[in-house]
Biotite code that builds the C-alpha atoms (Angstrom):
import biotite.structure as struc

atoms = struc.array([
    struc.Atom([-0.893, -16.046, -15.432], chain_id="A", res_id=1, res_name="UNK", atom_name="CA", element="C"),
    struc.Atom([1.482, -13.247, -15.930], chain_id="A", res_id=2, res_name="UNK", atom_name="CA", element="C"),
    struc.Atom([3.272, -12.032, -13.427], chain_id="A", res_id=3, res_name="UNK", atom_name="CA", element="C"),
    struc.Atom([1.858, -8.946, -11.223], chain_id="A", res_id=4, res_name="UNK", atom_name="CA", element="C"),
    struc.Atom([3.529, -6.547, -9.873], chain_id="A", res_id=5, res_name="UNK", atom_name="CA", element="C"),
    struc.Atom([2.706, -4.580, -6.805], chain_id="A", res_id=6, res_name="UNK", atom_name="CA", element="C"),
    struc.Atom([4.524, -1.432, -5.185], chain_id="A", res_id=7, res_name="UNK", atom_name="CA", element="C"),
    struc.Atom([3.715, -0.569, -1.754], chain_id="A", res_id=8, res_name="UNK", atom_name="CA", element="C"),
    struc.Atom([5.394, 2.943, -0.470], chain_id="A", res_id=9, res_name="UNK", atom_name="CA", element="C"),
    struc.Atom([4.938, 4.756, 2.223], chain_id="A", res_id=10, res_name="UNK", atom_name="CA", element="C"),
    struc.Atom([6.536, 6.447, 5.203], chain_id="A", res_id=11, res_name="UNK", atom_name="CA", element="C"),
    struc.Atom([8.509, 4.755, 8.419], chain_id="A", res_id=12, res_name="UNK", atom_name="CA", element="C"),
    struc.Atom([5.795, 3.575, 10.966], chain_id="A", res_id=13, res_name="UNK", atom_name="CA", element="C"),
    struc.Atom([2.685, 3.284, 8.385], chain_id="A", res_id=14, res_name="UNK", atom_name="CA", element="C"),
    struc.Atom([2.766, -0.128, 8.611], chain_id="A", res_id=15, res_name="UNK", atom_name="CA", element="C"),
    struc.Atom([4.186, -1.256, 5.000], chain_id="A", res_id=16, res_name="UNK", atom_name="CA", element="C"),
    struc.Atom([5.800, -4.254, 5.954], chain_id="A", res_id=17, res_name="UNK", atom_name="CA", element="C"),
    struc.Atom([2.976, -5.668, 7.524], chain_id="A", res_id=18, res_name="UNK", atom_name="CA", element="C"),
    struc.Atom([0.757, -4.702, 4.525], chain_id="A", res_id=19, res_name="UNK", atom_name="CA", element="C"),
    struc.Atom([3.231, -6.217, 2.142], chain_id="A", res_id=20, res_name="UNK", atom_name="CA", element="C"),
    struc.Atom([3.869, -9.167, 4.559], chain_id="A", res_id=21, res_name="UNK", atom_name="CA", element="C"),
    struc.Atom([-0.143, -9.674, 4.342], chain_id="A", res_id=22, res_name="UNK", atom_name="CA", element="C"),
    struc.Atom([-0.299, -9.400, 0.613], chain_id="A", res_id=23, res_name="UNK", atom_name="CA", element="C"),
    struc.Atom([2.876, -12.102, 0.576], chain_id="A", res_id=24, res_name="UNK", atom_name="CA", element="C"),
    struc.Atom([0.781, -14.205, 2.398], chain_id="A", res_id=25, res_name="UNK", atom_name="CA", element="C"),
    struc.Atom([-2.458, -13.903, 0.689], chain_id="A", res_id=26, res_name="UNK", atom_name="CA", element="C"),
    struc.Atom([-0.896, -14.858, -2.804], chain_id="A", res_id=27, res_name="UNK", atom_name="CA", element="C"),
    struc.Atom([1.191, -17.834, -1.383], chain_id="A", res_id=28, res_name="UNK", atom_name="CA", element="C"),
    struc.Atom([-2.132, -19.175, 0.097], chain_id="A", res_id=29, res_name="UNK", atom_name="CA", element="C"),
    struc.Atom([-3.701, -19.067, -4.091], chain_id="A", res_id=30, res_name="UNK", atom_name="CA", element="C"),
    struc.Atom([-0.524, -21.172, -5.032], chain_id="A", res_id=31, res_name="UNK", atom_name="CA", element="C"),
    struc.Atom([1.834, -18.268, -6.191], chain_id="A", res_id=32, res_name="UNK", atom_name="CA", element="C"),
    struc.Atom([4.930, -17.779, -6.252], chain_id="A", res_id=33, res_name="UNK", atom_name="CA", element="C"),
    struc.Atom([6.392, -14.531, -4.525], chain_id="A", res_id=34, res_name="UNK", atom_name="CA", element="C"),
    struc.Atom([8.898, -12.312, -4.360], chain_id="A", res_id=35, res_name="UNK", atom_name="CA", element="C"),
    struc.Atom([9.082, -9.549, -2.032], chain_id="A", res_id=36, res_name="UNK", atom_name="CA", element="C"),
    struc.Atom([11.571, -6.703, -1.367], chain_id="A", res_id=37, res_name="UNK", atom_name="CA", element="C"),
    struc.Atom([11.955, -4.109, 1.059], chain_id="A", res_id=38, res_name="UNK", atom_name="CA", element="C"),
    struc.Atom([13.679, -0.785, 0.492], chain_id="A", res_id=39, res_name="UNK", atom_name="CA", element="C"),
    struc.Atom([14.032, 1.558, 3.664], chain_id="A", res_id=40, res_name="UNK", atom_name="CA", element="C"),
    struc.Atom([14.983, 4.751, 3.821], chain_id="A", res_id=41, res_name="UNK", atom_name="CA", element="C"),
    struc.Atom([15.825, 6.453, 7.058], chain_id="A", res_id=42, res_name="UNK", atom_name="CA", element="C"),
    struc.Atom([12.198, 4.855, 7.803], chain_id="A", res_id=43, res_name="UNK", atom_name="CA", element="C"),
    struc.Atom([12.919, 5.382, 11.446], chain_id="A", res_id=44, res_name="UNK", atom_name="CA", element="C"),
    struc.Atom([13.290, 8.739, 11.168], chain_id="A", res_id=45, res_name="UNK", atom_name="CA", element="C"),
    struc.Atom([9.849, 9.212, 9.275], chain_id="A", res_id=46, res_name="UNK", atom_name="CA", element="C"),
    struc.Atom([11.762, 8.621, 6.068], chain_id="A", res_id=47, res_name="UNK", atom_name="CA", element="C"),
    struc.Atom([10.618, 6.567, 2.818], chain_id="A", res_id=48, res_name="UNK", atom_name="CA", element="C"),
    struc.Atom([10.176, 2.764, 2.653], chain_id="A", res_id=49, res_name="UNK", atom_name="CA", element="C"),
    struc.Atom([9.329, 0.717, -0.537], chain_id="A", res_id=50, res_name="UNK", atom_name="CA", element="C"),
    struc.Atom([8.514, -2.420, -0.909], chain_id="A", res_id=51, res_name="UNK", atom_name="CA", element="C"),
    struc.Atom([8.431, -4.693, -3.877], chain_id="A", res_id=52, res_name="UNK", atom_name="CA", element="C"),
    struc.Atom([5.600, -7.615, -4.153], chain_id="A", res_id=53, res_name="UNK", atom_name="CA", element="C"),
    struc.Atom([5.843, -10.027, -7.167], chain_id="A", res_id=54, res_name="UNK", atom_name="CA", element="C"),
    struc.Atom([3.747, -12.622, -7.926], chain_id="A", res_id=55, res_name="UNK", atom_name="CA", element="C"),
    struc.Atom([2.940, -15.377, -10.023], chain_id="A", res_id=56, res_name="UNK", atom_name="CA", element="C"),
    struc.Atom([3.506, -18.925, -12.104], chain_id="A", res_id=57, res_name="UNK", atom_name="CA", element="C"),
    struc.Atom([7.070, -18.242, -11.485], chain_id="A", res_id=58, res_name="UNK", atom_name="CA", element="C"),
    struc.Atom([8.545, -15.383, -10.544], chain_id="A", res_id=59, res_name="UNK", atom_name="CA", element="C"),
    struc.Atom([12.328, -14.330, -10.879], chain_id="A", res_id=60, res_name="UNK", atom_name="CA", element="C"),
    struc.Atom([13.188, -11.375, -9.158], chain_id="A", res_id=61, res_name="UNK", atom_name="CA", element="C"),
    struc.Atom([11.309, -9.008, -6.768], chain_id="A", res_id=62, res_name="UNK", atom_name="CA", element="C"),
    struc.Atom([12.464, -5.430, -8.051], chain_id="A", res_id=63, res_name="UNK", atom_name="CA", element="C"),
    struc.Atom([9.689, -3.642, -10.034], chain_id="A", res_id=64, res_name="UNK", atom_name="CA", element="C"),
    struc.Atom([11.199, -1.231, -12.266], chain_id="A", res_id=65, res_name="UNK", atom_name="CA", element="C"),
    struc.Atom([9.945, 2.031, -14.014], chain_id="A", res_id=66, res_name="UNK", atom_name="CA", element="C"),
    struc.Atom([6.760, 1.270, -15.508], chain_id="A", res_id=67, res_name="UNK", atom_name="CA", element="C"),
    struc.Atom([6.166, -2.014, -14.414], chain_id="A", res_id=68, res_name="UNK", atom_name="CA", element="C"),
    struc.Atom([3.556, -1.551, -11.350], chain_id="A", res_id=69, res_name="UNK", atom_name="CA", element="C"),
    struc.Atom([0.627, -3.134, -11.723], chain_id="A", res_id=70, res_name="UNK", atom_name="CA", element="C"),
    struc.Atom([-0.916, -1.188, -8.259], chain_id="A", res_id=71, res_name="UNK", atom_name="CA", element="C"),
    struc.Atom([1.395, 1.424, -6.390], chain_id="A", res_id=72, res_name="UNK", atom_name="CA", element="C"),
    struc.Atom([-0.354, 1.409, -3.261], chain_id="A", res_id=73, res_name="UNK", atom_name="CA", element="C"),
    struc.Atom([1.175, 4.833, -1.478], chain_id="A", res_id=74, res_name="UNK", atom_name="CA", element="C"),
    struc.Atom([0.202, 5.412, 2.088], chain_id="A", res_id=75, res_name="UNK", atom_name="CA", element="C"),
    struc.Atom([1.195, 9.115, 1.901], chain_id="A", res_id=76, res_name="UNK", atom_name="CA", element="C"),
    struc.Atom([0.532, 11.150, -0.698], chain_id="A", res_id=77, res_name="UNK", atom_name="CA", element="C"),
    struc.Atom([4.027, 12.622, -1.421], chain_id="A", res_id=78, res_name="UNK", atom_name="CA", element="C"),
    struc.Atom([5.351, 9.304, -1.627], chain_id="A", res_id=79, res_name="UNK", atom_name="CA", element="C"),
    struc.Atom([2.584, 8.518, -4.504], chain_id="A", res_id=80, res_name="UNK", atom_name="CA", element="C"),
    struc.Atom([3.756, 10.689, -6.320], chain_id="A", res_id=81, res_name="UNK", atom_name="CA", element="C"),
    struc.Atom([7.198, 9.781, -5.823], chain_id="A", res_id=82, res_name="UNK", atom_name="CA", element="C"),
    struc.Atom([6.347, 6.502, -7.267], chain_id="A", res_id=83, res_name="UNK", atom_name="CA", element="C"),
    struc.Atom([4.438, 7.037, -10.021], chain_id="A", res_id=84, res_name="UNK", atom_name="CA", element="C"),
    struc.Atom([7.261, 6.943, -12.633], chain_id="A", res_id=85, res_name="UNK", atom_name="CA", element="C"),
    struc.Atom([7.082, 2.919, -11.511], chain_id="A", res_id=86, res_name="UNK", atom_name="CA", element="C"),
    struc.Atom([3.301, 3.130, -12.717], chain_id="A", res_id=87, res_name="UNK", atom_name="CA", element="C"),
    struc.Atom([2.655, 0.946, -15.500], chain_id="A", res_id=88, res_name="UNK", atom_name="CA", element="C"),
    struc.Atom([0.576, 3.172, -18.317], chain_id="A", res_id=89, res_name="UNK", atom_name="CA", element="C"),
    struc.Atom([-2.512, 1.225, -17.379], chain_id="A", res_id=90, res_name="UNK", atom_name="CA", element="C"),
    struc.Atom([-1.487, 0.501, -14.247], chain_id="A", res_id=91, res_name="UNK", atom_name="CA", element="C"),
    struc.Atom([-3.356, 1.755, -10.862], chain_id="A", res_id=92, res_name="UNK", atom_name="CA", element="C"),
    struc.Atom([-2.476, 4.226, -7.976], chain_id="A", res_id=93, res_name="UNK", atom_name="CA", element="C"),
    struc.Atom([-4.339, 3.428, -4.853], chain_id="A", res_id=94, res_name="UNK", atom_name="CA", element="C"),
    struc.Atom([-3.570, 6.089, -2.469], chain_id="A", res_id=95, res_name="UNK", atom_name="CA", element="C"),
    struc.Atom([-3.959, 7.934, 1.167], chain_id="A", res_id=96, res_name="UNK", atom_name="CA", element="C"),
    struc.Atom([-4.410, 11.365, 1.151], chain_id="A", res_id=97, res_name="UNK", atom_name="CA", element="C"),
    struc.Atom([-2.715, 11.869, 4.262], chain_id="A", res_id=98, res_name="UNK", atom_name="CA", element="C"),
    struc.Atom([0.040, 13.898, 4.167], chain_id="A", res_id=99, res_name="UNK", atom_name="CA", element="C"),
    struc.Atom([3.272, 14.024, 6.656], chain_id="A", res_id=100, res_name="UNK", atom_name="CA", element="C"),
    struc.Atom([5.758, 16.530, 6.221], chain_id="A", res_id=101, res_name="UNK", atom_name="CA", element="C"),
    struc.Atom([9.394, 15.648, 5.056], chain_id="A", res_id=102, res_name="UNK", atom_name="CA", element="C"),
    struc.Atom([12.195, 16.710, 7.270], chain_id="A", res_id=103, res_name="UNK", atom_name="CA", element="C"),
    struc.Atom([12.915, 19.570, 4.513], chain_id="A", res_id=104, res_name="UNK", atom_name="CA", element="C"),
    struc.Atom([9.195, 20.772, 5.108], chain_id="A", res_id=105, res_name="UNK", atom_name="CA", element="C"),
    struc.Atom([9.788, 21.015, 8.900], chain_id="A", res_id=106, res_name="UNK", atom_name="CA", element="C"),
    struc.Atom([12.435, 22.809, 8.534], chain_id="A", res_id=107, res_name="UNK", atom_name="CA", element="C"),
    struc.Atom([11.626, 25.428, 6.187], chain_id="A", res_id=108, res_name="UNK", atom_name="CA", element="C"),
    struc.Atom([13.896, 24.243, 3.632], chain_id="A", res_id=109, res_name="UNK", atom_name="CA", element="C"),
    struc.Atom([11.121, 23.624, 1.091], chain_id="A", res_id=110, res_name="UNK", atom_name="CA", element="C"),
    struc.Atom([7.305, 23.769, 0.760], chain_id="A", res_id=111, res_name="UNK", atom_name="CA", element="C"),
    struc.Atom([4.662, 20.621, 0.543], chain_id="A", res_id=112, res_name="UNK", atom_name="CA", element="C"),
    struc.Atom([3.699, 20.521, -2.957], chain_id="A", res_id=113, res_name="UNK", atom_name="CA", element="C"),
    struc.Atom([-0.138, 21.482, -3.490], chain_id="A", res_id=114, res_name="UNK", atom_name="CA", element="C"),
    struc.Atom([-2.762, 19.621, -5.155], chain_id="A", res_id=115, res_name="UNK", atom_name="CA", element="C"),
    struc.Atom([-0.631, 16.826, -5.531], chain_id="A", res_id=116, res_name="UNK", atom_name="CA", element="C"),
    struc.Atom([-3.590, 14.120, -5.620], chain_id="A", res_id=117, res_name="UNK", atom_name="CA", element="C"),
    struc.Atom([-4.959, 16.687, -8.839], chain_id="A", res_id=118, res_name="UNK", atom_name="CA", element="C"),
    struc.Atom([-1.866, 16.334, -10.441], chain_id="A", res_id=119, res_name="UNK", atom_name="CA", element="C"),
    struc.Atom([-1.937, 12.620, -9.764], chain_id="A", res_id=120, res_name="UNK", atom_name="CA", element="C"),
    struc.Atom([-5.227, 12.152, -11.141], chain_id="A", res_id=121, res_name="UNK", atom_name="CA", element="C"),
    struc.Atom([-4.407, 14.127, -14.618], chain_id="A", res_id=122, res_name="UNK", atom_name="CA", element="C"),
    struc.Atom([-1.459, 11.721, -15.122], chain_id="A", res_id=123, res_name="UNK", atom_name="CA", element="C"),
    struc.Atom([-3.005, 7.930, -13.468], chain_id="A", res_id=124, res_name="UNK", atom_name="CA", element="C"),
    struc.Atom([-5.985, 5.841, -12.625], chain_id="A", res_id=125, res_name="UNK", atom_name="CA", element="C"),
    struc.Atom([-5.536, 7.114, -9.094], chain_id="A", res_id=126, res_name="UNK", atom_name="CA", element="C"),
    struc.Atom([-8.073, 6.125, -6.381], chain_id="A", res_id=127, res_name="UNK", atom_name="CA", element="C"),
    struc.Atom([-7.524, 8.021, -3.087], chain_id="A", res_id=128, res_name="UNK", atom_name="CA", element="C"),
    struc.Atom([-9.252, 8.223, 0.524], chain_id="A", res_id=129, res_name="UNK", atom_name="CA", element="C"),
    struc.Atom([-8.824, 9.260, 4.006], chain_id="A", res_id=130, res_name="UNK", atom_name="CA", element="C"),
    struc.Atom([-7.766, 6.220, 5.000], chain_id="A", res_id=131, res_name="UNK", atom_name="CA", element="C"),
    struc.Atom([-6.529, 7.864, 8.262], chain_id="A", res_id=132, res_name="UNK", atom_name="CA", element="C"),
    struc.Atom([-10.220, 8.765, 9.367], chain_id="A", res_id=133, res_name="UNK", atom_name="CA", element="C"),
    struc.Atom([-11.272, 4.988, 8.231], chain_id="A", res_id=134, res_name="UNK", atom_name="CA", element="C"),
    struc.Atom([-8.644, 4.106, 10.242], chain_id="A", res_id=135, res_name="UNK", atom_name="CA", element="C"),
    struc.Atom([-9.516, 6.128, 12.952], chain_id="A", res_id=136, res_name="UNK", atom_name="CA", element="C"),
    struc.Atom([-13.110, 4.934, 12.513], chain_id="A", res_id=137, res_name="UNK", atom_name="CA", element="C"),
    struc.Atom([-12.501, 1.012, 12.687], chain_id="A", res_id=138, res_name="UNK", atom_name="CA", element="C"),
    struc.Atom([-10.719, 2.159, 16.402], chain_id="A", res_id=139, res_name="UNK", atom_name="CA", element="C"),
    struc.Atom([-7.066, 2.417, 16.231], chain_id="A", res_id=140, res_name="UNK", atom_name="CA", element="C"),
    struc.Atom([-5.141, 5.219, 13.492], chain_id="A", res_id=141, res_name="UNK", atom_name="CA", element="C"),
    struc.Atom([-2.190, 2.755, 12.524], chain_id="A", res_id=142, res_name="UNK", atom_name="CA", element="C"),
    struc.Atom([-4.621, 0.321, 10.587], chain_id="A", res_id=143, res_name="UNK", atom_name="CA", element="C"),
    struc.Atom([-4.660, 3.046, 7.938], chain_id="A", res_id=144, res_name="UNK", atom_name="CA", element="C"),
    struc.Atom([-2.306, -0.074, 6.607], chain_id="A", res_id=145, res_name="UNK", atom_name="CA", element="C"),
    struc.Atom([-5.177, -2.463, 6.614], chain_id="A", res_id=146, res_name="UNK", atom_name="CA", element="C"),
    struc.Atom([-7.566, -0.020, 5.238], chain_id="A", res_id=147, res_name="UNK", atom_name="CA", element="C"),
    struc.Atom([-5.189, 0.424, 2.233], chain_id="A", res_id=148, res_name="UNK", atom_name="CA", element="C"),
    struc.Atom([-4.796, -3.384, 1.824], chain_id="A", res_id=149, res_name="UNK", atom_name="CA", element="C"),
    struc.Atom([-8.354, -3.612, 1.961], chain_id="A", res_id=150, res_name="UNK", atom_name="CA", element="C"),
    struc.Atom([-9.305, -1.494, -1.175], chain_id="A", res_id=151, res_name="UNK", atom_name="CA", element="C"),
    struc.Atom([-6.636, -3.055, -3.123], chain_id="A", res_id=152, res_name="UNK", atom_name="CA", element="C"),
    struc.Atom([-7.685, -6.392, -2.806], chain_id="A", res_id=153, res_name="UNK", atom_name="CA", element="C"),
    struc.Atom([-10.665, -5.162, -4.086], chain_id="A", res_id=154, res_name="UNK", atom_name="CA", element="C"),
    struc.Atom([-8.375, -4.785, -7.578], chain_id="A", res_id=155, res_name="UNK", atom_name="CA", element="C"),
    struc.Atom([-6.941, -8.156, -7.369], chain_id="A", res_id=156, res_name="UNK", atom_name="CA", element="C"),
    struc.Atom([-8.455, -11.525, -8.997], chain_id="A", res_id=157, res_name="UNK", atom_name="CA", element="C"),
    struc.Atom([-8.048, -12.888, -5.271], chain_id="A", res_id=158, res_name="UNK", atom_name="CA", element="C"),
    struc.Atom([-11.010, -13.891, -3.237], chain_id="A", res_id=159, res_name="UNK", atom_name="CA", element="C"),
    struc.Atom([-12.316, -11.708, -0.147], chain_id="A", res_id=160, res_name="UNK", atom_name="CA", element="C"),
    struc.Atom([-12.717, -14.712, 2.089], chain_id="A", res_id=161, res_name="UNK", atom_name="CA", element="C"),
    struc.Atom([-8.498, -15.433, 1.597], chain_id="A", res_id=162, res_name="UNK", atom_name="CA", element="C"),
    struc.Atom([-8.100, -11.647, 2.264], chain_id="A", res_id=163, res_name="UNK", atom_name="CA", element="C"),
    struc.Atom([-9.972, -12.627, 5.800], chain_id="A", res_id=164, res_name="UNK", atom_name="CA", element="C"),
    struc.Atom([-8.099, -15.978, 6.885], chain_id="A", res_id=165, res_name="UNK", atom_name="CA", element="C"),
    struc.Atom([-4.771, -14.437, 6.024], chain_id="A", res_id=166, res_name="UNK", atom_name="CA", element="C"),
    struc.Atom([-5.413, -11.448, 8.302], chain_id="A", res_id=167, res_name="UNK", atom_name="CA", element="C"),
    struc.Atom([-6.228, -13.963, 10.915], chain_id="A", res_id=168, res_name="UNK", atom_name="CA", element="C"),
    struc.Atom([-3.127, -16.184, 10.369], chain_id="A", res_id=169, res_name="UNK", atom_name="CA", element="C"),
    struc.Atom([-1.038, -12.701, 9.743], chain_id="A", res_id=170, res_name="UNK", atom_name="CA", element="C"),
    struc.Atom([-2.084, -9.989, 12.379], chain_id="A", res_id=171, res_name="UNK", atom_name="CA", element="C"),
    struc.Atom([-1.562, -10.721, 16.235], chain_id="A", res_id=172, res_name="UNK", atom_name="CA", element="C"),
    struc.Atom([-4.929, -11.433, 17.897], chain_id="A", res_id=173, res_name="UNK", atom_name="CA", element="C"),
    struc.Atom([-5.150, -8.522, 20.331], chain_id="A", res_id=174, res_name="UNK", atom_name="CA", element="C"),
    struc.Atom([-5.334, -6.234, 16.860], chain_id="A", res_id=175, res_name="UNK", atom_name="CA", element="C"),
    struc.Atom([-7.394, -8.992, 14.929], chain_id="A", res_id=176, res_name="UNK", atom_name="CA", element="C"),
    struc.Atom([-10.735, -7.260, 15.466], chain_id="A", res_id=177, res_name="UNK", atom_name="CA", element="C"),
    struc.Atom([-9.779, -3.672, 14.552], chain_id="A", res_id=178, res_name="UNK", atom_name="CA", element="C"),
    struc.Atom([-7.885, -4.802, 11.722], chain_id="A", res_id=179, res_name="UNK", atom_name="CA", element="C"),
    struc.Atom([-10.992, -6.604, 9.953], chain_id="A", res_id=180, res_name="UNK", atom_name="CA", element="C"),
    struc.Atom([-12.836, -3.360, 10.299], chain_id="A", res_id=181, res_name="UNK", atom_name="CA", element="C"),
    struc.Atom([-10.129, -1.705, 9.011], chain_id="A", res_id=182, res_name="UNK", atom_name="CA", element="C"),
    struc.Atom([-10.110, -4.192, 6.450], chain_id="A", res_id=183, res_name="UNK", atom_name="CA", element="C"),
    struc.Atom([-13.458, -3.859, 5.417], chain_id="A", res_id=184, res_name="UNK", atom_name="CA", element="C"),
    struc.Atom([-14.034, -0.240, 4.946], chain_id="A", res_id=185, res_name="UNK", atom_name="CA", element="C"),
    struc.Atom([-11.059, -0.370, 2.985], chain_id="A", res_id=186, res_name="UNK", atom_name="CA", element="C"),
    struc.Atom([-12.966, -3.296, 0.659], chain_id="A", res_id=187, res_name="UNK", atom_name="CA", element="C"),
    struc.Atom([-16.371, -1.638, 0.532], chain_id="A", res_id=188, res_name="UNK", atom_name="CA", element="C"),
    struc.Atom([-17.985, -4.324, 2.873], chain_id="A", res_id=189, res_name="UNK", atom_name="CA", element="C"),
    struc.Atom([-18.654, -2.345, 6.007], chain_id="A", res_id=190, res_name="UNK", atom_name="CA", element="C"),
])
């Protein structure tokens, strides 16, 4: 198998770590071998974070460089399109239209670009949702994570009933039920 790589961005308090720290999981539980790396911004201050999944027969390093993403799975949609230079050609951009405003924005300093998921779509194989009103939907707005996670398993070669264990053995169990709705929608089951 060749090694895949996966780029999960997003914004401080979306829940990327935990989404990267469930696809970790799910690939270590097929027999992979993973790499994962975490870049964060000022991600407590609503700033970017990055993370970098690898996986594979054997894999060496965990930093995914221009044009070497398999999936860039963006859970804002500014921060898509901040990634998609990492895109592979025939890669895929699974996305969240949600959009928070950058501390330039708030302050007037600059504008939110417009149409961004357009000019996404004219450049990638870009999938996007509301995966805030899914989210919302399943009963609690910060599974938008799990909603993401859910329609990009749905683009891997592994099976939806390892998806399900490893959200049981991953998530704590007071957020177990929401996050399997969450899950679901994401997948297409619900």
């Amino acid at each position: 198998m060749s090694t895949k790589n996966i780029m999960i961005v997003g914004v401080g308090g979306q829940g990327t770590l935990l989404a990267s720290r469930i696809l970790g999981n799910a690939v270590i539980s097929q027999g992979y071998d993973v790499k994962v790396s975490e870049v964060h911004g000022m991600s407590q201050r609503g700033g970017s974070v990055v993370t970098y999944v690898k996986y594979g027969e054997k894999v060496f390093s965990p930093i995914i460089g221009k044009g070497e993403a398999d999936i860039v799975l963006a859970f804002e949609t500014l921060e898509a399109y901040r990634a998609l230079p990492f895109l592979k050609t025939d890669g895929k951009l699974i996305m969240n239209v949600q959009q928070m405003d950058p501390m330039p924005v708030i302050t007037g300093a600059a504008s939110y670009p417009e149409n961004v998921v357009e000019k996404l779509a004219e450049k990638a194989d870009v999938t996007a949702l509301d995966a805030l009103s899914l989210a919302r939907e399943a009963g609690n707005i910060k599974a938008v994570n799990v909603v993401l996670i859910g329609l990009m398993a749905r683009n891997t070669d592994i099976p939806y009933e390892v998806w399900v264990d490893t959200l049981k053995n991953t998530v704590p169990p007071k957020f177990l039920d929401v996050n399997l709705k969450a899950f679901d929608m994401g997948y297409g089951k619900a």
